[in-house]
Every structure is written in structure tokens, then in C-alpha cells.
C-alpha positions as a LaTeX table, in Angstrom:
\begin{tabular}{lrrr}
\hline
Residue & $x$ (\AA) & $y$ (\AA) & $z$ (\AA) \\
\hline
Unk1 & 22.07 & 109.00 & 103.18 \\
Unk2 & 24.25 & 106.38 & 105.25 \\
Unk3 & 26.03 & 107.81 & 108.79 \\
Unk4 & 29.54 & 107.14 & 109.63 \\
Unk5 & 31.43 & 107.67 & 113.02 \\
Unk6 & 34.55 & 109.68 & 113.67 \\
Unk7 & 36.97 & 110.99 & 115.89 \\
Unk8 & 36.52 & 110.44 & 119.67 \\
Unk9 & 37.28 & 113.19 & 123.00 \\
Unk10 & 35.40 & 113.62 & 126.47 \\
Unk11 & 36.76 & 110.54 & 128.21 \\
Unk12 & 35.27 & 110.20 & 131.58 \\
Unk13 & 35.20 & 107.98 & 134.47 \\
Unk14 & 33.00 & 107.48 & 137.55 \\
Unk15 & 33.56 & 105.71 & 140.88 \\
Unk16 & 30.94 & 102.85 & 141.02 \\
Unk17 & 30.32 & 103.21 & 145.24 \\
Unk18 & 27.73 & 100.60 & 145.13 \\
Unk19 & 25.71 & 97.77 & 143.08 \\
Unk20 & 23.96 & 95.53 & 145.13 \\
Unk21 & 20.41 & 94.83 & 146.65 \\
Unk22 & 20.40 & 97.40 & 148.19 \\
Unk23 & 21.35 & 100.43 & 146.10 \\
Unk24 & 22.93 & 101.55 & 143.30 \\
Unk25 & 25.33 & 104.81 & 143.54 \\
Unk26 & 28.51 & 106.25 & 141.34 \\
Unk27 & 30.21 & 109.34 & 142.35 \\
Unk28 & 30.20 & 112.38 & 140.22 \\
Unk29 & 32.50 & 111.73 & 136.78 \\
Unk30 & 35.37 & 113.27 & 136.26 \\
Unk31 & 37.15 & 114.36 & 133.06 \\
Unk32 & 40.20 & 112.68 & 131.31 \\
Unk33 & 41.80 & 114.97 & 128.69 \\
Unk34 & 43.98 & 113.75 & 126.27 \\
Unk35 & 41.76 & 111.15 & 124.84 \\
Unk36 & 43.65 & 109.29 & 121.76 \\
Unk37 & 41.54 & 105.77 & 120.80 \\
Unk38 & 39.23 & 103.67 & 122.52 \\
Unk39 & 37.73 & 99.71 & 121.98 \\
Unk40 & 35.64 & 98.03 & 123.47 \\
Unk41 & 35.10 & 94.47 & 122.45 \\
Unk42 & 31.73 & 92.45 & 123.97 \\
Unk43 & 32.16 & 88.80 & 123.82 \\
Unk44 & 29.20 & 86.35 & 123.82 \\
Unk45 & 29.16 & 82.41 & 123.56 \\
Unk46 & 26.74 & 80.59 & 121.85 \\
Unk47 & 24.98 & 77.48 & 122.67 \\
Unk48 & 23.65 & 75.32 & 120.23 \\
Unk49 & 20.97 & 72.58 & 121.04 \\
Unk50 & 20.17 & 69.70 & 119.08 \\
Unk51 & 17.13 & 68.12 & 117.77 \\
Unk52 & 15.74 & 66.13 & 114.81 \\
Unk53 & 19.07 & 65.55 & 113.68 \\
Unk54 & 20.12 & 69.14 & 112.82 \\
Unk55 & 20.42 & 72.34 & 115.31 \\
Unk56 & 16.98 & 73.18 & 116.66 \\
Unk57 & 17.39 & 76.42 & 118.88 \\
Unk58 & 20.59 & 78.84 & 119.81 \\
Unk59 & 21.45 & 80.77 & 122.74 \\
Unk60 & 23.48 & 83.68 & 123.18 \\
Unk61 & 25.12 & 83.75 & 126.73 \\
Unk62 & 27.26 & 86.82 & 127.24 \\
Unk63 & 30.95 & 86.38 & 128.20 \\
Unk64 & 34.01 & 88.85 & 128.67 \\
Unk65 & 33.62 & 92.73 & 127.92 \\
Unk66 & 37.44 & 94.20 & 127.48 \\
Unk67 & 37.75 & 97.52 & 127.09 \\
Unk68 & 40.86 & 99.37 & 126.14 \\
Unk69 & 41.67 & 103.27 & 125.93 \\
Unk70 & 44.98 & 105.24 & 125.00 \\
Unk71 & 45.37 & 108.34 & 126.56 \\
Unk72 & 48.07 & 111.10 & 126.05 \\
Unk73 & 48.58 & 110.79 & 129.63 \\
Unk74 & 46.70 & 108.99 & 133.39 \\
Unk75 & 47.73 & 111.47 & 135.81 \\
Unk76 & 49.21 & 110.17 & 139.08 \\
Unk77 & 46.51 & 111.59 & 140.90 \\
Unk78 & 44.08 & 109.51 & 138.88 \\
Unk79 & 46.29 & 106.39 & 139.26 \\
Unk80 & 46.29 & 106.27 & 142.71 \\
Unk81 & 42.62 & 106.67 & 143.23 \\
Unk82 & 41.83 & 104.42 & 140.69 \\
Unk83 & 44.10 & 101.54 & 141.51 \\
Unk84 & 44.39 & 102.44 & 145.71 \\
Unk85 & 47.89 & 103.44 & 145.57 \\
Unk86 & 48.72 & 105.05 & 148.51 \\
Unk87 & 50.59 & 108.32 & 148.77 \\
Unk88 & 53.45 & 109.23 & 151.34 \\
Unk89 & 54.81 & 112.98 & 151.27 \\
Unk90 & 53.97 & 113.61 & 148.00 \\
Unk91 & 55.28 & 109.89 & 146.56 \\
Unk92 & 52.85 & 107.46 & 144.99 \\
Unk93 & 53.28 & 103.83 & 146.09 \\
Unk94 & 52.33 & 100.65 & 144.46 \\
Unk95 & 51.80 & 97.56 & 146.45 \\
Unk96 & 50.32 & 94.04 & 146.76 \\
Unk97 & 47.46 & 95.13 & 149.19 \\
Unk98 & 45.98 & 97.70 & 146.70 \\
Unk99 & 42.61 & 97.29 & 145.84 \\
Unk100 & 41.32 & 98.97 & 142.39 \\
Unk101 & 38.04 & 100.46 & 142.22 \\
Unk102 & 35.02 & 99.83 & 140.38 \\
Unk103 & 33.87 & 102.58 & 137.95 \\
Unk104 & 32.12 & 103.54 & 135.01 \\
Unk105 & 33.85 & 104.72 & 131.60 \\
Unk106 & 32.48 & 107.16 & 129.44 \\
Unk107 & 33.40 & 108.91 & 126.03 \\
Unk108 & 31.49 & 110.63 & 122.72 \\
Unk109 & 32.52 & 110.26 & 118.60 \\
Unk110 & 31.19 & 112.64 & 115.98 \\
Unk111 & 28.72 & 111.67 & 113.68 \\
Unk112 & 28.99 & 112.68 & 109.71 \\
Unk113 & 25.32 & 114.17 & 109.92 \\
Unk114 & 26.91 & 116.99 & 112.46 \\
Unk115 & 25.66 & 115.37 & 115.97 \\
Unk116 & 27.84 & 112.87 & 118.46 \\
Unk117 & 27.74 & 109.76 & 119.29 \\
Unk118 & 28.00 & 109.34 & 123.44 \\
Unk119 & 28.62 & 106.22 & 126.09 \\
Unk120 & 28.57 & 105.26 & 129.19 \\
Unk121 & 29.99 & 101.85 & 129.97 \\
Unk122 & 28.82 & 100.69 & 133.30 \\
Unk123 & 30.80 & 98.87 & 135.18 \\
Unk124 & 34.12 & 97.56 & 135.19 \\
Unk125 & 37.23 & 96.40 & 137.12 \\
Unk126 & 40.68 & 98.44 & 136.18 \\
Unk127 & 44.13 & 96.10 & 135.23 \\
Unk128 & 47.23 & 97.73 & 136.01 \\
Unk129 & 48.95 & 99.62 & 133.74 \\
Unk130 & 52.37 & 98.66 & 131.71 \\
Unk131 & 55.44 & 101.35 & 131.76 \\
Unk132 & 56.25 & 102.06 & 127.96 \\
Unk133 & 59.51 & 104.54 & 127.53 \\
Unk134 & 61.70 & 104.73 & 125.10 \\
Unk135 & 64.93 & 107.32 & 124.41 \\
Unk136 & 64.76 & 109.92 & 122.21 \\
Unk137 & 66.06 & 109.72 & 118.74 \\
Unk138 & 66.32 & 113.08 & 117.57 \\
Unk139 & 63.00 & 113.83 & 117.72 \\
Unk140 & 60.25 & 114.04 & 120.84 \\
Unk141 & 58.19 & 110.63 & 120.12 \\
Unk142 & 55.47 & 111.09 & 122.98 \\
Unk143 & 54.42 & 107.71 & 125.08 \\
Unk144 & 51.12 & 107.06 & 125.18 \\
Unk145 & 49.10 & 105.66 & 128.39 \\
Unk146 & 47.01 & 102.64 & 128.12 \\
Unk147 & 44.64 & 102.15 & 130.22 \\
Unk148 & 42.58 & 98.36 & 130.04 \\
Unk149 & 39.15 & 97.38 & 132.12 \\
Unk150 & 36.98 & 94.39 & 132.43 \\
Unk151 & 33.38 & 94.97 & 132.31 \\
Unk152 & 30.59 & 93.30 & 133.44 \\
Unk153 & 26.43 & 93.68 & 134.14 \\
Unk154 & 25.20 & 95.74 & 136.75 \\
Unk155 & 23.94 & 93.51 & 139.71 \\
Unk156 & 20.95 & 95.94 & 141.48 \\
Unk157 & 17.23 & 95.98 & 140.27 \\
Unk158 & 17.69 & 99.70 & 138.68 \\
Unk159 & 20.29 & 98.79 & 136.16 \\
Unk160 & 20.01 & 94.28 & 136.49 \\
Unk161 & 22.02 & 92.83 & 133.47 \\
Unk162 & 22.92 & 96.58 & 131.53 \\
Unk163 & 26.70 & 97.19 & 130.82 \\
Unk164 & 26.54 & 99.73 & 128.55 \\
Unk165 & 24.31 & 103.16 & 127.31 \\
Unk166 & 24.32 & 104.89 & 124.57 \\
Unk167 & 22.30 & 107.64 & 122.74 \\
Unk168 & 23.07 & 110.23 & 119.67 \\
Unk169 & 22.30 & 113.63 & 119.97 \\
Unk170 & 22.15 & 117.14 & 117.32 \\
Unk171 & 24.69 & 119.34 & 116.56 \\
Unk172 & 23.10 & 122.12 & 119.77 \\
Unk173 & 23.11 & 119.29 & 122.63 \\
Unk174 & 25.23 & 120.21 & 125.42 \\
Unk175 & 27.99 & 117.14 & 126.60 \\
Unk176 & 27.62 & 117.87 & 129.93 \\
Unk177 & 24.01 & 116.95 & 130.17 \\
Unk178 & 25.62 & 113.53 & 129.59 \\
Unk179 & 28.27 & 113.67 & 131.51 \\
Unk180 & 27.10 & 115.17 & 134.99 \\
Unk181 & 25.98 & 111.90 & 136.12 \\
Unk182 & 26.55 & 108.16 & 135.34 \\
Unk183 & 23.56 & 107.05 & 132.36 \\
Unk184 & 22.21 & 103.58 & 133.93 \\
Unk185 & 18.83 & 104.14 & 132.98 \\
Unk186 & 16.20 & 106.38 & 131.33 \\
Unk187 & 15.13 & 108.38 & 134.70 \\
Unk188 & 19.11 & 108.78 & 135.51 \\
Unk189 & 19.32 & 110.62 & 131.86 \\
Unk190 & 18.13 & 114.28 & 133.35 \\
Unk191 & 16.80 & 114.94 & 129.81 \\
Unk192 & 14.96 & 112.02 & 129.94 \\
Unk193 & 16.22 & 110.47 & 126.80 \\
Unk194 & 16.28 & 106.31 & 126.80 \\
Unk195 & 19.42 & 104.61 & 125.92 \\
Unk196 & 20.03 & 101.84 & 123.22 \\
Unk197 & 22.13 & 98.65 & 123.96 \\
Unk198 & 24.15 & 96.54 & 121.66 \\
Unk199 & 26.75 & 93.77 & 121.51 \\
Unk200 & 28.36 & 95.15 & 118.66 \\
Unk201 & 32.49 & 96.21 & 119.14 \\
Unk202 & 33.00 & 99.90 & 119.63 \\
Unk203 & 36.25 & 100.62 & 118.06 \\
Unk204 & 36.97 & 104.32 & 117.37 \\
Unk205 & 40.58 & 105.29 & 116.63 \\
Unk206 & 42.52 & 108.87 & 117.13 \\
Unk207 & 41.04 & 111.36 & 118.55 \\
Unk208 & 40.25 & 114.85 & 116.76 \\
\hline
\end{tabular}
């Protein structure tokens, strides 16, 4: 019997502190109700070489990883540590010398045998965010917040070249066993379970 993927909730995020030679750290995630759709589109370019008149080999080289999620709302509080706006008695301000943070992005999606479907996507660079509004005509039409990242590999020796983790999990497995700590490799997983990787686009649309 085939599998199909539905419905998405438990967006998370994670402060990347550090990725380099010398160590790789994230601070604790933190939840992000109000999750509404999610994609996440890996690009990869391929190189052909050319032999005996015809193509003799291919190479896949990865490229851009754009990842986009809609969210009922990105609290203020959220915004400014995310994007290093910097607060003044009790005002948020947005300047030129702000410097965004990198993090890690995380979410699940049920699966049709019962179980769910969860990632962690490793590292990535925020964009700033549009303003959407709109009057109301007669009726409350919420605006939603869109949120956009770049990702990329992870540069230290524990997690060299991995941008994203995933795993599927039983009906009975508790979410916050995956979400108490970034997923960058097997050991990181506290239950121990290894991750699969893919280039395939993750698109999953509203949220149940």
C-alpha cells in the first residue's frame, strides 16, 4: 500500500552559534505556532562531459537551497532576534547595520499510515520580510507572514556537506524527542535514529 504526506505543524527554529573548524553548536529550538505551508526547493547543476562524440559522464554539483514558510504570524520578539533589530523602550528598530542570524529550521507532516514525517534543515541565512496589509472588506481576511531563508552545507567535520535531516516515526513517538535539539547527525538524534538525505523539493501546503 503506497504512503502519502499531509498537513504540516511544529515549526521550529534554532540559532546556529557556530560551524567552523573548530566546533559545531545551535542553541536550544524554539517553537513557532501558527504554522500554515512550507517549501523548500534544492537546486543542483549538472555538468556534462564529453567523450567519443556523445556525453560520457555527468556530475551533479549542488547550487541554491530556498526555503519558504507562511506563518499565521513572526512575533516581534522573534523578528528582532532573528534579523538583529534592536529594541529601544519597548520599540523594535530596523536598520542598515543589522546583522541576521544563522539558524536551523525545523517542521513535521503526517503520514497516511498514522506516523509523521519530521525535518531539520540545517543551516541557513534569513531575508527580510515584506509588509502585506490590506483593509477590510466586510469580512476579517487575516495576513499571513512569510518568512524566506537561504540554505547551505554545514562547514565543520561533524555535519561537512549535510543541509538537511529527516526521519519518519509511528503513531506513539513523542515530537519533542526531535525537537529538543538541532538533528545534524546520528549521535545528536538522542534516540539514536540515523537520518536520510535527499535533493528532492519538500513542498507541503496548509497546515491541519
Amino acid at each position: 500500500m503506497g504512503k502519502t504526506i499531509y498537513g504540516l505543524d511544529m515549526f521550529h527554529y534554532a540559532e546556529l552559534i557556530q560551524d567552523d573548524d573548530k566546533g559545531l553548536e545551535y542553541a536550544k529550538p524554539e517553537r513557532l505556532p501558527g504554522a500554515v505551508n512550507v517549501k523548500v526547493d534544492p537546486k543542483s547543476e549538472q555538468s556534462k562531459f564529453w567523450a567519443d562524440n556523445g556525453v560520457y559522464d555527468s556530475f551533479n554539483n549542488m547550487g541554491d537551497i530556498d526555503l519558504e514558510a507562511e506563518l499565521a504570524d513572526l512575533p516581534i520578539e522573534v523578528q528582532n532576534k532573528i534579523f538583529g533589530h534592536k529594541v529601544e523602550n519597548g520599540i523594535s528598530f530596523a536598520s542598515s547595520d543589522d546583522k541576521a542570524i544563522f539558524l536551523a529550521f525545523g517542521f513535521r507532516a503526517k503520514t497516511s499510515t498514522g506516523g509523521h514525517r519530521f525535518y531539520w534543515f540545517l543551516k541557513g541565512l534569513p531575508e527580510l520580510m515584506a509588509n502585506e496589509n490590506k483593509t477590510t472588506e466586510g469580512k476579517a481576511d487575516p495576513e499571513t507572514a512569510k518568512f524566506k531563508a537561504g540554505f547551505m552545507t554545514l562547514q565543520n567535520k561533524k555535519g561537512k556537506n549535510r543541509w538537511k535531516a529527516q526521519a519518519e516515526f509511528d503513531e506513539g513517538f513523542d515530537p519533542d524527542e526531535w525537537f529538543k535539539q538541532v538533528v545534524y547527525d546520528g549521535a545528536s538524534f538522542a534516540k539514536g535514529k540515523d537520518t536520510e538525505d535527499s535533493t528532492n523539493s519538500v513542498d507541503i501546503g496548509k497546515g491541519v
